[in-house]
N, C-alpha and C positions, 0 to 999 in steps of 0.2 A: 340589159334589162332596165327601162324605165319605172316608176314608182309605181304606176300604179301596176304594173306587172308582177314584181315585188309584193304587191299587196294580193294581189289576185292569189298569188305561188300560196304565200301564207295562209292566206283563208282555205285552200286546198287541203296544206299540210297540217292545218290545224287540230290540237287536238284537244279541244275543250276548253280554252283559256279560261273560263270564268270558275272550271271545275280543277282544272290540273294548270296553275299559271306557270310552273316552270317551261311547259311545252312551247311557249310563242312569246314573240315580245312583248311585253303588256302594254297597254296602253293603244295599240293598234287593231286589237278586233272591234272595237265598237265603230272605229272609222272605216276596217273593212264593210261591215253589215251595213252602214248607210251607205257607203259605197254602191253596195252590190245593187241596193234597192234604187239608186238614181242610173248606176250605168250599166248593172249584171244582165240588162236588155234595152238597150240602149233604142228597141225598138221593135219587139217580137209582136207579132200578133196579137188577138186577146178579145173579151167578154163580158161586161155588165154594164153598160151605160147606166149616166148617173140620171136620174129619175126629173131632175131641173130640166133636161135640156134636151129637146127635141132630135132625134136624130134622122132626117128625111132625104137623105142623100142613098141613092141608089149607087153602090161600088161599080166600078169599070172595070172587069172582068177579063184577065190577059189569060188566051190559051198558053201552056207547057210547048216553050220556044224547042225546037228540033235543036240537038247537038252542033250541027254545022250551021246553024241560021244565028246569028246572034239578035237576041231582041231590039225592036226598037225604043227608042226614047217614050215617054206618055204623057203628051202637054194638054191643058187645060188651062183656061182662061190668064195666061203668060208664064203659069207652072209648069212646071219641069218633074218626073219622077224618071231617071237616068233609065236607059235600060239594061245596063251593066255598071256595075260599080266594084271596077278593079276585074276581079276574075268573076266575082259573081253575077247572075241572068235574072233578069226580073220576070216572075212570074204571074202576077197581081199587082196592079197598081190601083189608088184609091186618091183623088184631090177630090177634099170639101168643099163645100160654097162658104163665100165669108160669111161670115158670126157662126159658123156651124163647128161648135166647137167638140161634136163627141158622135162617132162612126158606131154603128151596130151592127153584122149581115153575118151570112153562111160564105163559107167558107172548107174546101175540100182539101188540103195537103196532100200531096203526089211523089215528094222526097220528105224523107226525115232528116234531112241536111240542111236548115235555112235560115238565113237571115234577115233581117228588118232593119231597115235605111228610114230615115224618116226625116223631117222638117216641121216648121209651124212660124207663124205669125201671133205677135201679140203684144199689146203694150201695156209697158209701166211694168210691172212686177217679172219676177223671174217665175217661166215656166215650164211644167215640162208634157209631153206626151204619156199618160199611162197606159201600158196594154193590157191585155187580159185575153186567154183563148179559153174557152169551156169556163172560166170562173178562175183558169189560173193563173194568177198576176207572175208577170214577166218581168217586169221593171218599170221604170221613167225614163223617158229619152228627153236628155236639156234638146231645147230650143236652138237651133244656129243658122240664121242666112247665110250664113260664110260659105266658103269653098270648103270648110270642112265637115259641112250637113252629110255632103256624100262621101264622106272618103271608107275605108275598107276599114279604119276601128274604129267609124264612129257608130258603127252598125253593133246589135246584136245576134250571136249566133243560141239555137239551138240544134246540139250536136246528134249525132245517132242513139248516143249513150242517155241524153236526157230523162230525166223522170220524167218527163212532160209527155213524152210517147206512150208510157203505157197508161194513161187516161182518154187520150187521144190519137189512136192509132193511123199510121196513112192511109187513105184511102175512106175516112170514114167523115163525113160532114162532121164541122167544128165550126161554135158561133164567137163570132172575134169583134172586140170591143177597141175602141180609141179613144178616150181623153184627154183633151187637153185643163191641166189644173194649175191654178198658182201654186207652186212648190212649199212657201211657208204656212197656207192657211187650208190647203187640198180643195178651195173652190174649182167650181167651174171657168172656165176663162170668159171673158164682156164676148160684149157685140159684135168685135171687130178682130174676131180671132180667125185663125184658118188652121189648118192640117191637112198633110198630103204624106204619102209613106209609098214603099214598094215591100212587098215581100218575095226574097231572092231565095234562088237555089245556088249552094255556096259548097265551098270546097269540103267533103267530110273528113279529112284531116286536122288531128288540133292544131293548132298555130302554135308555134316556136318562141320562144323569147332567147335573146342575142347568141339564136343559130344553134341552139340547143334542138336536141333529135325529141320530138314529142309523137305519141299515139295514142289510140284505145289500149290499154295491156289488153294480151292473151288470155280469154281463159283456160286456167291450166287442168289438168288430170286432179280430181279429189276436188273441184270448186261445189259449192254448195247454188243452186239453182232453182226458182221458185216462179211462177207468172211472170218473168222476164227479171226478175232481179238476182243478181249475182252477187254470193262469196266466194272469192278466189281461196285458193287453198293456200297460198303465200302473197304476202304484198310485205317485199322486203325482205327482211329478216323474221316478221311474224309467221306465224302458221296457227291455220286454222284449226279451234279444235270444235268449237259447234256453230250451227248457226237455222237460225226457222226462220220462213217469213209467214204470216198468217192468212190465212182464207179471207176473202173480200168480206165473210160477214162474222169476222171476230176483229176485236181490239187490243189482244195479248197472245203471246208467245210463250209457252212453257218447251223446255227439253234441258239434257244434262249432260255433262262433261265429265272425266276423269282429271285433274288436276295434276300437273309435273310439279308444283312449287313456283314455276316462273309467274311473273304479274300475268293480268289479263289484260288484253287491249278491247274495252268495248265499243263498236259500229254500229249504231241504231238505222235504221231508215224509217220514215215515218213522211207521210205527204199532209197531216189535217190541215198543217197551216198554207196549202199550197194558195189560197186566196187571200191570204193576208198582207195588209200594208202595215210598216211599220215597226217601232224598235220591239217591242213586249208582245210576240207571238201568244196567242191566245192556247196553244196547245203543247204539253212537253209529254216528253216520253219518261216513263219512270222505270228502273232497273233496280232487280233483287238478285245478288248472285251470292249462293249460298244463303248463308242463317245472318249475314251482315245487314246493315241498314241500309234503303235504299237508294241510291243514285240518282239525279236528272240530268235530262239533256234537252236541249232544246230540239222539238220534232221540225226536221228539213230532212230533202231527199233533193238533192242537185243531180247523181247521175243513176244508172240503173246498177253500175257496178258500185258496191254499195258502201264499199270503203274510201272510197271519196268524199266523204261526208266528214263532218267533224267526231272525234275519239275521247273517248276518257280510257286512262291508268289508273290502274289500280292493284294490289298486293292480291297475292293467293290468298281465299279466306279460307281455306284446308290446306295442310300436307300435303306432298306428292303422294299418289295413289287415289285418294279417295275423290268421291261423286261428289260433283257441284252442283244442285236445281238450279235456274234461271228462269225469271220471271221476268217480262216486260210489259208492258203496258202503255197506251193512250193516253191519258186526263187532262183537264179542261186545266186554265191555273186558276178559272174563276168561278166563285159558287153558282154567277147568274146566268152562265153558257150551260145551255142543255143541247144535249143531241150531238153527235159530231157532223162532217159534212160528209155527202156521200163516195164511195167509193175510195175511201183511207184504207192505204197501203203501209202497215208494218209488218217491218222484221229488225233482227239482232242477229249479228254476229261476234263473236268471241274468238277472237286469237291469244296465242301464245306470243306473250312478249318475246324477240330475241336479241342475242345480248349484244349489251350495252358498256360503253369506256364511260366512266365515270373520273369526270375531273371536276375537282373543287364542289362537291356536289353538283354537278351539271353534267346531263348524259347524253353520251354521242350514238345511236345503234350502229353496228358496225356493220349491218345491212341497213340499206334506205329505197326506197321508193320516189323518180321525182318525174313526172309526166310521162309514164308508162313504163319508165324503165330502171332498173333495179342498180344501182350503184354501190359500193365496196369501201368504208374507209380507209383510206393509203397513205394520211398524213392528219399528223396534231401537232399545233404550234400555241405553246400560250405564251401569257405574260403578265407581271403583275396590274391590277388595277392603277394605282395612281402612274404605272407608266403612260397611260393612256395611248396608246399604240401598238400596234403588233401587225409584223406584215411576213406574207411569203411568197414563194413565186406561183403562177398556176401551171399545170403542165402542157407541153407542145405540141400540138397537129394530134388531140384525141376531148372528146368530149369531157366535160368534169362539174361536179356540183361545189362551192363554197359552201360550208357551213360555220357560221359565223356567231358570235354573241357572248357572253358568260355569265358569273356569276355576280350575287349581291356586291353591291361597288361602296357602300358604305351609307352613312346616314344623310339625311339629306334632301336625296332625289334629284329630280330636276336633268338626269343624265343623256343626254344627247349623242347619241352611237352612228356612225357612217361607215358604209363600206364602198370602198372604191378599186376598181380593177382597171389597171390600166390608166388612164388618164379619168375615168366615166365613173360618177358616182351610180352602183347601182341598190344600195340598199339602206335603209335609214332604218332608225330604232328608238325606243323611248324606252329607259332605263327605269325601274322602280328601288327604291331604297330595299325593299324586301326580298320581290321575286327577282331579281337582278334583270340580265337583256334576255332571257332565256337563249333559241337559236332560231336564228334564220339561216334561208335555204334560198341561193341563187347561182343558179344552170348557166351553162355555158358551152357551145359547139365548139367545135375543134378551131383552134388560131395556134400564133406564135403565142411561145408565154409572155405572159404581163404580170406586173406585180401586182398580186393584193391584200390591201391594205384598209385596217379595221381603227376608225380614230374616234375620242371620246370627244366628241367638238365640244358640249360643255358638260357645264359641273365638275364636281370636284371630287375624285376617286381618291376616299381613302385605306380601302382595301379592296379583296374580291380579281379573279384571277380573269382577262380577256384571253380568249376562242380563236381560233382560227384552223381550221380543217377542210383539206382535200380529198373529195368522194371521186375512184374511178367507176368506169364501168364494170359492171360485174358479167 
């Protein structure tokens, strides 16, 4: 697993760093969200040209290539848009004329499996391609003449699962936008700019990180099911004890649960900010569960199954036995945002935490969930903080997750955490004086065993106990 893969795992398994900081390593979600937003679509289709700049280019309109035929290549004026890139089949391809720096047209989707390849020309400043399909922003895709314009991860994919389907379903005309913009000032690009992209039909399988088995999970018996979005009835060790999602013309969720005592795990799904650039989303979801004060979370919706999103913990605010209300809700975070945008999709689910090894105040669940598939704690290895070290072995010819991290390491900060298997660093961490490294989570398919090993490269640990645990399959 290279870093940003590692970063990717994390932003998944996230669960609310800004609201619960024990759950992630701190210091790395603000880098995942910029991340996401320069390469979480490193080139998906998309929708609202920027109002500067003319957009007169008529797209080149590729028929859905037959199974056995593989597409041809699509040149223009000494441009090149591939018409395979790796396993994937070009479906539409589109080169600009120079200075035409922003694409607008119709657009019909025929798979819900596809990816976006893309390129641009442009000088002096760093820039990137923005998409947008119906208003929904995709990402930024950087700039590259290189041979690595085309390669199979410099693309991005929308999956089967995306939230992006059920605003835009197959088969139904979608208006798709291109920008190209200077990355530090969001201008439009000069005179002398170009853009060319393909949007591909690509594998519907998730992709793997170092050979680890990944899928859509199952939905299982008892999931909660609404306009396409789903609460599984288990993810992990949790289990579900309620969950609504709302009518296309409400902005809140009311229902209620009986309460066992154990924490809650809360799952919002919410789509208002699906048009949004940028760090400070204009829209958060708010939670009331029970008579306690309310909770936020930031409103995003990444897939349809709806715990893939980011989670907040929290304590039973009743006893076992008694009724919990649950209240969610839409709002704007600003007084001078009126209205939301059309067709906002929420819901909430609520699970049952389940249990958890707790060392040094730092919790391991002893069910986990890591790219569709459920894993078993079967090994816990620590050691003290100032040893700064701790290694074990992984196990032989069968899949298995590292979970790695620990607690508060002393005063100070500054702590620089690495994990390395085998010879390969795969995982890196930034240590905070308070919330310590929390855990990270790095997959792995079946090999010989390797050692791995978790090392404080700097700073100066003067308490605080380091992590290291092996999840099988369950």
């Amino acid at each position: 697993m290279n870093l940003q893969d590692l970063r990717d795992e994390l932003a998944t398994r996230a669960a609310s760093a800004d609201q619960h900081p024990g759950d992630l390593l701190p210091g790395v979600q603000q880098k995942i969200r910029r991340t996401k937003q320069r390469r979480a679509f490193s080139a998906l289709g998309v929708v609202a040209v920027l109002a500067a700049v003319a957009a007169t280019l008529v797209p080149t309109l590729r028929p859905t290539p037959p199974a056995d035929n593989p597409p041809e290549d699509y040149t223009r004026d000494g441009l090149t848009v591939p018409g395979t890139v790796g396993s994937d089949k070009l479906l539409k391809a589109w080169i600009g004329d120079r200075g035409q720096s922003s694409l607008s047209f119709a657009w019909t989707p025929t798979t819900n499996s596809i990816t976006v390849h893309a390129n641009c020309e442009a000088a002096g400043a760093m820039y990137a391609i923005r998409f947008r399909i119906n208003g929904w922003y995709l990402g930024d895709a950087s700039c590259d003449a290189g041979p690595n314009a085309w390669a199979m991860d410099s693309g991005v994919t929308l999956a089967p699962d995306s939230a992006f389907w059920l605003a835009s379903p197959v088969g139904k005309a979608a208006r798709v936008s291109a920008d190209l913009i200077e990355l530090e000032s969001g201008r439009p690009a000069g005179k002398d700019s170009r853009i060319w992209f393909g949007i591909y039909s690509t594998s519907p399988d998730p992709p793997s990180s170092n050979g680890a088995p990944a899928r859509l999970a199952p939905v299982d018996a008892g999931a909660y099911q609404k306009d396409g979005v789903i609460y599984r009835k288990t993810v992990g060790g949790d289990i579900l004890a309620a969950a609504q999602v709302a009518n296309l013309d409400r902005l809140d969720v009311r229902f209620s649960f009986t309460a066992t005592g154990a924490k809650l795990v809360l799952h919002p799904f919410c789509t208002a900010n699906s048009g949004y650039v940028g760090d400070n989303p204009p829209y958060t979801v708010e939670m009331r569960i029970g008579s306690g004060q309310p909770v936020k979370s930031t409103c995003e919706a990444s897939s349809t199954d709806a715990v893939k999103g980011s989670s907040l913990t929290i304590d039973s605010p009743v006893p076992a036995g008694q009724r919990v209300d649950v209240v969610a809700k839409v709002l704007s975070t600003s007084p001078h945002l009126i209205g939301m945008p059309p067709d906002v999709r929420l819901g909430l689910g609520v699970y049952f935490r389940g249990a958890q090894r707790v060392i040094d105040g730092m919790e391991l669940p002893e069910q986990t969930e890591v790219a569709g598939y459920r894993y078993r704690l079967a090994e816990v290895k620590t050691a003290p903080g100032p040893d700064r070290r701790l290694a074990t072995d992984t196990p032989a010819d069968q899949p298995y997750v590292v979970a790695y991290g620990g607690s508060p390491l002393g005063p100070g900060g500054g702590f620089q955490a690495s994990l390395t298997v085998g010879k390969t660093e795969t995982g890196v961490g930034v240590a905070s004086d308070v919330g310590g490294m929390g855990i990270g989570w790095d997959a792995h398919g079946a090999a010989p065993s390797e050692r791995a090993t978790l090392t404080i490269a700097e700073g100066n640990p003067t308490k605080g106990t380091l992590i290291l645990a092996i999840y099988l399959p369950d």
